[in-house]
SEFIDO-122936 format. One record per residue (C-alpha): y, z, x; residue in one letter. Coordinates in nm, 3 decimals, padded with zeros to 5 digits. Each point is the difference from the previous one (the first is absolute). Layout:
N
NODE      yy      zz      xx type
NODE       Y       Z       X    A
...
END
This chain:
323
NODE      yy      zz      xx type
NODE  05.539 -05.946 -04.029    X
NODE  00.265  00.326  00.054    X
NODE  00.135  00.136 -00.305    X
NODE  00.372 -00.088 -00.046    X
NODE  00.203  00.297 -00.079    X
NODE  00.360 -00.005 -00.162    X
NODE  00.246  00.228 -00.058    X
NODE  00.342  00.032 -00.265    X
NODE  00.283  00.009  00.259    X
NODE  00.299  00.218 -00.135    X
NODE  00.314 -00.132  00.145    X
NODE -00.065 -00.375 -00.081    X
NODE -00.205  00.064 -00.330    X
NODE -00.291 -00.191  00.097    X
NODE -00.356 -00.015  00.017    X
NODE -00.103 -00.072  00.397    X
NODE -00.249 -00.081  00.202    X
NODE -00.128  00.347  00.246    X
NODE -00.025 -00.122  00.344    X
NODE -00.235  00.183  00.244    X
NODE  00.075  00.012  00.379    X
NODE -00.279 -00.040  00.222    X
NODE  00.090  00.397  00.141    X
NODE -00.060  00.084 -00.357    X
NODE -00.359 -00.210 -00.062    X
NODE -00.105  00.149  00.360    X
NODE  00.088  00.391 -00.101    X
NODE -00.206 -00.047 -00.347    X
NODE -00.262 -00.164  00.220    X
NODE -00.016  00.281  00.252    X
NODE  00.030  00.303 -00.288    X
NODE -00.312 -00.173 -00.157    X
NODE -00.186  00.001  00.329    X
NODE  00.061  00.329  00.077    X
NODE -00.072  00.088 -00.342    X
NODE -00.337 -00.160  00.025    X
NODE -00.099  00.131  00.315    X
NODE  00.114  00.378 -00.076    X
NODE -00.220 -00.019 -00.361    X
NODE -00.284 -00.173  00.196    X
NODE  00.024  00.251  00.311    X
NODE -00.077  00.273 -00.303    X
NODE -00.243 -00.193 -00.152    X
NODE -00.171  00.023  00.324    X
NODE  00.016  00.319  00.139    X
NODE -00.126  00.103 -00.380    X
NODE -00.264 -00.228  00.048    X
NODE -00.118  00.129  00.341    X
NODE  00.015  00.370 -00.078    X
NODE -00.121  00.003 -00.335    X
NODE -00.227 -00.284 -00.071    X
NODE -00.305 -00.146  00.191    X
NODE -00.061 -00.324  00.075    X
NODE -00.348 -00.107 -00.077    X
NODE -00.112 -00.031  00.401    X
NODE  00.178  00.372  00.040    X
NODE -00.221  00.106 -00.315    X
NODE -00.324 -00.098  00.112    X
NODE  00.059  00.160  00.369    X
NODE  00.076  00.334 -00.188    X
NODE -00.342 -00.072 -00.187    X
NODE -00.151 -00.110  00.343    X
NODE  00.163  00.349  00.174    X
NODE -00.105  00.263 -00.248    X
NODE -00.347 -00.190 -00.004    X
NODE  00.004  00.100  00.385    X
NODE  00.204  00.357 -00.062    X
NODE -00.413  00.065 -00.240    X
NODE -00.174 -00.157  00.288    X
NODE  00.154  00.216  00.248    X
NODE -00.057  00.324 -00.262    X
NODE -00.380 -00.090 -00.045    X
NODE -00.033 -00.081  00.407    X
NODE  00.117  00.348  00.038    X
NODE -00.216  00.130 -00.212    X
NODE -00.310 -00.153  00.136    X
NODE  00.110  00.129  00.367    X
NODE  00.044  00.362 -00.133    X
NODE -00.394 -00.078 -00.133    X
NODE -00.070 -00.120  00.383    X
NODE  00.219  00.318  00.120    X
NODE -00.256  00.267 -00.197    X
NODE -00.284 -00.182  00.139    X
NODE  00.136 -00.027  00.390    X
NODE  00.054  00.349 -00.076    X
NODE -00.359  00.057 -00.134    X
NODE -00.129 -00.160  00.318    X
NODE  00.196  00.210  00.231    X
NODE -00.110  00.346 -00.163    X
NODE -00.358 -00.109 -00.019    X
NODE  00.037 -00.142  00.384    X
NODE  00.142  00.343  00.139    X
NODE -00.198  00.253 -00.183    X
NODE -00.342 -00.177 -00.052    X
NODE -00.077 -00.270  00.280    X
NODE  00.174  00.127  00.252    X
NODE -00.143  00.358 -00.119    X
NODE -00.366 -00.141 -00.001    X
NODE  00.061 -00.169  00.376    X
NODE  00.175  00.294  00.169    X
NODE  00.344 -00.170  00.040    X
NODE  00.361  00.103 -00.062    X
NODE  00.152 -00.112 -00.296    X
NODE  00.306 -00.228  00.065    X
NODE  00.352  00.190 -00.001    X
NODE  00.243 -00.070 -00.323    X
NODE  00.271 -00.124  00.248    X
NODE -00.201 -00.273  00.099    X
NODE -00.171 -00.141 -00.349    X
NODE  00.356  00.046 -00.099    X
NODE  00.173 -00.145  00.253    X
NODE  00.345 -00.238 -00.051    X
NODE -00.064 -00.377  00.013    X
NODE  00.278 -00.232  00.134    X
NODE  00.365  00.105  00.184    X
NODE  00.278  00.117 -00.234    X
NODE  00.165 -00.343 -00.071    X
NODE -00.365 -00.169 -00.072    X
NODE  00.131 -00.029 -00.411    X
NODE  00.328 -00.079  00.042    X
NODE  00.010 -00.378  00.007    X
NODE -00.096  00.068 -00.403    X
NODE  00.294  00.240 -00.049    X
NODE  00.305 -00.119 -00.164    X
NODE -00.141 -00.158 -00.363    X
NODE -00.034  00.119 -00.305    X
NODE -00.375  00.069 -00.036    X
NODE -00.014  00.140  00.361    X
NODE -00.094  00.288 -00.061    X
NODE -00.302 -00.089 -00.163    X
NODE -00.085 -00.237  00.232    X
NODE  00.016  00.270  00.341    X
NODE -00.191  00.282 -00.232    X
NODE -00.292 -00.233 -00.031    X
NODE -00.002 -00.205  00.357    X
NODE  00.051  00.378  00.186    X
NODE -00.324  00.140 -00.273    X
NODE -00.198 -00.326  00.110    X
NODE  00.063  00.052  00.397    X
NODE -00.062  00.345 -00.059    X
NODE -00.337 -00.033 -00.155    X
NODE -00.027 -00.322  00.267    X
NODE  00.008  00.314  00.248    X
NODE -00.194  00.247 -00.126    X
NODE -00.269 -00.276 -00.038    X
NODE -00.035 -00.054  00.350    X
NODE -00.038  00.335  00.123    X
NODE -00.268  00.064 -00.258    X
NODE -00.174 -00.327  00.136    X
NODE  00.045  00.134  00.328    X
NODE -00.156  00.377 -00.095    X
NODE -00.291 -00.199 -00.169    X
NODE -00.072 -00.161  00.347    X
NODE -00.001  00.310  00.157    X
NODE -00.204  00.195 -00.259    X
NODE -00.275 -00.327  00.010    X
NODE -00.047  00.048  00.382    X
NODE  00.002  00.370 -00.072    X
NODE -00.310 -00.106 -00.266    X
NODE -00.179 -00.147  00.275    X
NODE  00.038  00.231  00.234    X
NODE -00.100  00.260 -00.262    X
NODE -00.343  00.095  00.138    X
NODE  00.180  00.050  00.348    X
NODE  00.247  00.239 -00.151    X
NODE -00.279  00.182 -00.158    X
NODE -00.165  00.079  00.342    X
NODE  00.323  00.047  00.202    X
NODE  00.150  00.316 -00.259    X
NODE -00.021  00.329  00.128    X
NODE -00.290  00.110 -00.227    X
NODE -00.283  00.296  00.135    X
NODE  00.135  00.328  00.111    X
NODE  00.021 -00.020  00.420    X
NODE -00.290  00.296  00.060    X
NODE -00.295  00.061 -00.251    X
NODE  00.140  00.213 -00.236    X
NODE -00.261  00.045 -00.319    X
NODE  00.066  00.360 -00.132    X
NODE  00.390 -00.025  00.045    X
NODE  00.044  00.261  00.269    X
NODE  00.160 -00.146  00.236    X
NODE  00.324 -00.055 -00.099    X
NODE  00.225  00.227  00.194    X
NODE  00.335 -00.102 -00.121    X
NODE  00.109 -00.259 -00.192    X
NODE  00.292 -00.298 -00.024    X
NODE  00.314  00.087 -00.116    X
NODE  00.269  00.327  00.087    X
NODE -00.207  00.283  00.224    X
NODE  00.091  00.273  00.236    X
NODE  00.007 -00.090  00.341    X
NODE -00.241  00.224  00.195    X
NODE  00.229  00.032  00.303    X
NODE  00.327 -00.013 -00.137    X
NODE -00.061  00.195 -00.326    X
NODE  00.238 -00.243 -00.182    X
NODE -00.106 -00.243 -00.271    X
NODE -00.035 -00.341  00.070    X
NODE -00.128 -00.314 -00.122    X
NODE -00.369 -00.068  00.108    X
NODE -00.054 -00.328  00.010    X
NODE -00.404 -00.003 -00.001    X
NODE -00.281  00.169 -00.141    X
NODE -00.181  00.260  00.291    X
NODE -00.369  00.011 -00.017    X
NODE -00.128  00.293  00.184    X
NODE -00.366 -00.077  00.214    X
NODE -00.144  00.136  00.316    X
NODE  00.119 -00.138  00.359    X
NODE -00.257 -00.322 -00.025    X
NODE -00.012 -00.102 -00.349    X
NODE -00.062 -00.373 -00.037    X
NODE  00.354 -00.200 -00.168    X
NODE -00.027 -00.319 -00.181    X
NODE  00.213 -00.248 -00.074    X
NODE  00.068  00.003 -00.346    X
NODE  00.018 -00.377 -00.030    X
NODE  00.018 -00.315  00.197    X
NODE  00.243 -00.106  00.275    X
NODE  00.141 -00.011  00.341    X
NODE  00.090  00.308  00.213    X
NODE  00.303 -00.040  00.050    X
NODE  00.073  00.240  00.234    X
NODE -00.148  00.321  00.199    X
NODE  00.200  00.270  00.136    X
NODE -00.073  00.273  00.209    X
NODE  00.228  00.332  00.010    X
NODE  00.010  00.335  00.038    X
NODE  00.292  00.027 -00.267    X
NODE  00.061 -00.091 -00.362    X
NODE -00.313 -00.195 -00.148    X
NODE -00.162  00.033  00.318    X
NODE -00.256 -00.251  00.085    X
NODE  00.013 -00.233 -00.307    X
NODE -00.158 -00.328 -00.126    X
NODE  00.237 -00.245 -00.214    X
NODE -00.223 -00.291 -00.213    X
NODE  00.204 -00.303 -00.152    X
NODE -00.169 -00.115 -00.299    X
NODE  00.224 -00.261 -00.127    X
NODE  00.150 -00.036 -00.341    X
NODE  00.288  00.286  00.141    X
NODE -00.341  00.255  00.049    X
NODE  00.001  00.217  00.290    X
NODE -00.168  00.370  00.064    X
NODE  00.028  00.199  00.268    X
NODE -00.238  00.239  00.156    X
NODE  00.157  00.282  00.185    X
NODE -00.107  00.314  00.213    X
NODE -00.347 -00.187  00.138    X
NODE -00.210  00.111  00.292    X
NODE -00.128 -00.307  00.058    X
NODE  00.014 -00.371 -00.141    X
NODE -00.239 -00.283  00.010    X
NODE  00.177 -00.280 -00.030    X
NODE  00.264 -00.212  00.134    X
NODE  00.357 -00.162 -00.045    X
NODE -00.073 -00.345 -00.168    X
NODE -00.344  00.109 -00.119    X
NODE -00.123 -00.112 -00.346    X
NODE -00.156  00.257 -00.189    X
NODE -00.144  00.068 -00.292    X
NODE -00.028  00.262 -00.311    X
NODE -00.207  00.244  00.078    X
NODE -00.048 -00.042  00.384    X
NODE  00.077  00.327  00.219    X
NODE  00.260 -00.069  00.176    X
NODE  00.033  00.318  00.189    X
NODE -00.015  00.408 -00.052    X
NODE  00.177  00.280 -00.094    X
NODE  00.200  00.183  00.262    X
NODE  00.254  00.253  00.016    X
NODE  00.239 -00.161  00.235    X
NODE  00.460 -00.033 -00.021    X
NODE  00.157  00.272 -00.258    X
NODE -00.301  00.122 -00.161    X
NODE -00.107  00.360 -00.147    X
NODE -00.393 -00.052 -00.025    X
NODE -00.214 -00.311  00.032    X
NODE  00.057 -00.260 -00.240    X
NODE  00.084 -00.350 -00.120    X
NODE  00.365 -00.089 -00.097    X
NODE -00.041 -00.306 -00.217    X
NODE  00.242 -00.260 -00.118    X
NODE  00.034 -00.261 -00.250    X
NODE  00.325 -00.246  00.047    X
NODE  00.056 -00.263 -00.238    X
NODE  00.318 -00.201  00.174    X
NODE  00.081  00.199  00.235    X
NODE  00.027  00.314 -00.285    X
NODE -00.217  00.296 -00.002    X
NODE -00.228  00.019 -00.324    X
NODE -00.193  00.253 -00.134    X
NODE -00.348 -00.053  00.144    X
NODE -00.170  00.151 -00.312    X
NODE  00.031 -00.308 -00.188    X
NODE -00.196 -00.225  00.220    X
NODE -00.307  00.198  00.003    X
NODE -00.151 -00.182 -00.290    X
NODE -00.336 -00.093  00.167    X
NODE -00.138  00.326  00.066    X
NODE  00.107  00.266 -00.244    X
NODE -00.034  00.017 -00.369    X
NODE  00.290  00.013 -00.271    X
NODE -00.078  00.383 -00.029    X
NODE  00.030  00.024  00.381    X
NODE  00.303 -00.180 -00.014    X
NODE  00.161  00.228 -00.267    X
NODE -00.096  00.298  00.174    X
NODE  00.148 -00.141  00.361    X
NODE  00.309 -00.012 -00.249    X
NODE  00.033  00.315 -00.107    X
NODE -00.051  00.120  00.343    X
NODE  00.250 -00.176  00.157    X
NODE  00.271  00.154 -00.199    X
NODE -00.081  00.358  00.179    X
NODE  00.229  00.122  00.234    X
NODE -00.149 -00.033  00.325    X
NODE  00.059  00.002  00.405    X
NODE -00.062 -00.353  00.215    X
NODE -00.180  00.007  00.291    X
NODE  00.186 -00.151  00.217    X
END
């Protein structure tokens, strides 16, 4: 029941009855509302920025349980990192040192996984950041994984093939050679005997009499034959796979044939004196992909350390080519 109000009316000395319009009950209605609804609007914009409901405070506990899990997955893929990494050095300076192979270039264990907007469906939160660090480490490692596995399959046919590689390297001296003395000029920079300029000499020249038996120096296919009067004159070129090839050079005669197999050891023709030569002799090459290499270090089946040492020492002498 509403309260009756009254009030002491002045001009007719009298206690009265206070009416209230209806404009009057709906203004004191409305300024309550509004009250109400301002005080509650506070109460709730207090509520949502200072204090947690209990469903908001267990996902914060559920996202910094995932902000650790993400911390301690990142750690465990730096542990995976150090051993990819382990892998790799042991892969490109012991197997692939062992089986005569190149190691694998930096730019392609290393190389970028995924196009430039591959992360960016997870941009745009709050804990992105975290969330791109360890997906890009993962894909990454995913990468670096694979190419491993793929060196591994190369180095394991390598293993098989291991006894083949052993016979097809370069490794006797081309004429019979046992006191040392035959060595006219070595690889590296010499003075050209025609041109009196230094140049690189890309071989090792074995002086002999017009005749002397050649062997090949390991097994393989000749590759080619030339004959000239200029250059290298008439010359024999053996493929022995794995990126091997020597080359025989200033020959009076050969024995063998394009496409012939041969083997270590077998003559394959003679000493001559034939293209831009000074003197008979044998200019002898070692190529390992298509590079001249010093043909010193693949004479490991016929001369001692000492021997070896003392080819060393000798080779750093000035000296004049031959051709």
């Amino acid at each position: 029941m509403a309260k009756v109000r009254y009030h002491f009316n002045t001009s007719s000395l009298k206690i009265e009855k206070v009416k209230i319009t209806f404009r009057q009950r709906f203004l004191s209605f409305l300024s309550v509302f509004f009250t109400g609804l301002v005080f509650a609007a506070l109460v709730l914009v207090l509520a949502y920025n200072f204090l947690d409901s209990p469903k908001e405070r267990m996902m914060r506990r559920e996202i910094d349980h995932y902000k650790l899990q993400y911390a301690m997955l990142n750690d465990r893929l730096d542990q995976v990192q150090a051993v990819v990494a382990d892998l790799q050095q042991r892969d490109d300076n012991i197997y692939r040192v062992i089986f005569e192979s190149e190691p694998i270039p930096s730019s392609v264990r290393k190389a970028g996984y995924g196009g430039a907007d591959r992360y960016a469906r997870m941009e745009g939160y709050k804990n992105s950041e975290i969330i791109i660090n360890t997906t890009r480490k993962l894909d990454q490692i995913t990468s670096q994984l694979y190419v491993q596995s793929k060196s591994f399959d190369e180095v394991f046919n390598l293993a098989k093939r291991k006894e083949e590689l052993l016979a097809a390297i370069p490794a006797i001296q081309p004429v019979a050679n046992k006191d040392l003395r035959r060595i006219g000029s070595y690889f590296g920079y010499r003075t050209d005997p025609f041109y009196k300029v230094t140049k690189f000499h890309e071989g090792i020249d074995f002086t002999a009499t017009v005749g002397t038996d050649i062997y090949a120096t390991g097994d393989g296919t000749v590759a080619s034959i030339e004959y000239s009067r200029r250059g290298y004159g008439n010359m024999v070129i053996i493929s022995h796979g794995f990126g091997y090839e020597t080359v025989y050079a200033h020959m009076s005669k050969m024995n063998v044939k394009p496409g012939q197999n041969v083997k270590r050891g077998q003559v394959i023709g003679h000493v001559g004196n034939t293209g831009k030569s000074t003197s008979p002799h044998l200019h002898y090459e070692v190529r390992k992909n298509g590079l001249p290499v010093d043909p010193i270090n693949f004479f490991f089946n016929d001369i001692t350390p000492e021997e070896y040492a003392l080819m060393i020492e000798q080779s750093e002498r000035p000296s004049q080519a031959l051709d």
